[in-house]
C-alpha positions in Angstrom: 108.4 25.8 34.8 105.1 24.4 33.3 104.1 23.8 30.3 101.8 26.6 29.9 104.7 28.9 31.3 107.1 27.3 28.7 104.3 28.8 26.1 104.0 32.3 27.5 107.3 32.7 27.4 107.9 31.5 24.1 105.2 33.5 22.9 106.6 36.4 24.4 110.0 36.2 22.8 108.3 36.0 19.1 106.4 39.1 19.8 109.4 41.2 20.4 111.4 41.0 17.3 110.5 41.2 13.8 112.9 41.0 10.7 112.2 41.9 6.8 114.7 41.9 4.0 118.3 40.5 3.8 121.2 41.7 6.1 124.3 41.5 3.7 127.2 40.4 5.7 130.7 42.1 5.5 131.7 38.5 4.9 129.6 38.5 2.0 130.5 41.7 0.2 133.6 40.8 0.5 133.2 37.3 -1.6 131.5 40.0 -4.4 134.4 41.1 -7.1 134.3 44.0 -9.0 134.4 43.8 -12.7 133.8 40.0 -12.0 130.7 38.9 -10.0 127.3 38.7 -12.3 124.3 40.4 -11.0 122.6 37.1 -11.3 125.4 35.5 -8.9 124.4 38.1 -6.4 121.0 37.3 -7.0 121.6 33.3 -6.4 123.6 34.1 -3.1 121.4 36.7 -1.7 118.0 36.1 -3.0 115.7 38.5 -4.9 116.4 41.9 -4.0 114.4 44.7 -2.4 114.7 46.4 -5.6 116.0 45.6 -8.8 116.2 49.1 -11.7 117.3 48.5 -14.9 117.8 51.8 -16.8 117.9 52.9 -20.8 121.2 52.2 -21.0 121.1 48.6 -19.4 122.8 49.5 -16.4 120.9 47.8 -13.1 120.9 49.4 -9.2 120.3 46.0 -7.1 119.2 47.2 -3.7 118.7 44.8 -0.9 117.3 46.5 2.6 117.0 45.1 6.4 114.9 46.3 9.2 115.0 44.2 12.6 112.9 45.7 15.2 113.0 44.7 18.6 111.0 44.9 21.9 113.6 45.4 24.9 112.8 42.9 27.8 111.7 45.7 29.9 108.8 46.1 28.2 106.9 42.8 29.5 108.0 43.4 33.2 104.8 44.8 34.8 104.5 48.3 35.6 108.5 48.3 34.4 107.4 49.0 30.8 105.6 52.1 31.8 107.9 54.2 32.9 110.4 52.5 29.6 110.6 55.9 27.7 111.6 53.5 24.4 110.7 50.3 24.6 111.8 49.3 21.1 114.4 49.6 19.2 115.1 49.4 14.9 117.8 48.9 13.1 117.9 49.3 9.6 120.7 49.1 6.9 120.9 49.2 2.5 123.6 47.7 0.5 123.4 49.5 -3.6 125.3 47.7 -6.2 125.6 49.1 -9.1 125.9 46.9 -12.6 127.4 47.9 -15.7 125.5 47.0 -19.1 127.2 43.5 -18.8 125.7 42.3 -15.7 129.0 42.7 -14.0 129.6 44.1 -10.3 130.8 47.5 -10.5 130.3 48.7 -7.4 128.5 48.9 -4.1 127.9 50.6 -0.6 126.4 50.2 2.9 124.2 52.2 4.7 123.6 51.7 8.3 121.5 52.8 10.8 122.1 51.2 14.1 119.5 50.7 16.6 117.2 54.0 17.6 
């Protein structure tokens, strides 16, 4: 291939997929304690979150979201990507922690939404 068709097809790869936020691994909820890990720990580890609400009563939510969306292959094939009814597809997921008044980890959950 030429150098040109090295660039096409670079460029082409880069256009299908975009990704904002932080995708929390299982791994890494896992290495969070309850009762233990600091909302600033989390913080340092993940990165500053998509959302960060302290309330009256010094409680924080820590929200950090994901969305990867992705042009299928198909979709650059001539004519092919016409008759593609979906040519993309998203995922998206949440992890909430919760804080207590204390900074400390007191709980958290996933939401996922795999790939429409």
């Amino acid at each position: 291939m030429t150098r040109h068709g090295w660039i096409v097809a670079g460029a082409l790869l880069m256009a299908g997929c975009n990704t904002t936020g932080t995708n929390v691994s299982d791994e890494t909820l896992a290495g969070f304690t309850a009762g233990q890990t600091t909302r600033s720990e989390v913080i340092g580890q993940l990165g500053k979150p998509s959302t960060d609400l302290e309330r009256q009563d010094g409680t924080h939510t820590v929200v950090y979201e994901y969305e990867q969306y992705r042009t299928r292959p198909d979709a650059f094939v001539p004519f092919l990507g016409v008759f593609s009814d979906d040519s993309s597809e998203l995922d998206f997921g949440r992890v909430i922690m919760q804080f207590d008044a204390d900074d400390r980890l007191q709980s958290y959950t996933r939401e996922v939404e795999p790939a429409s």
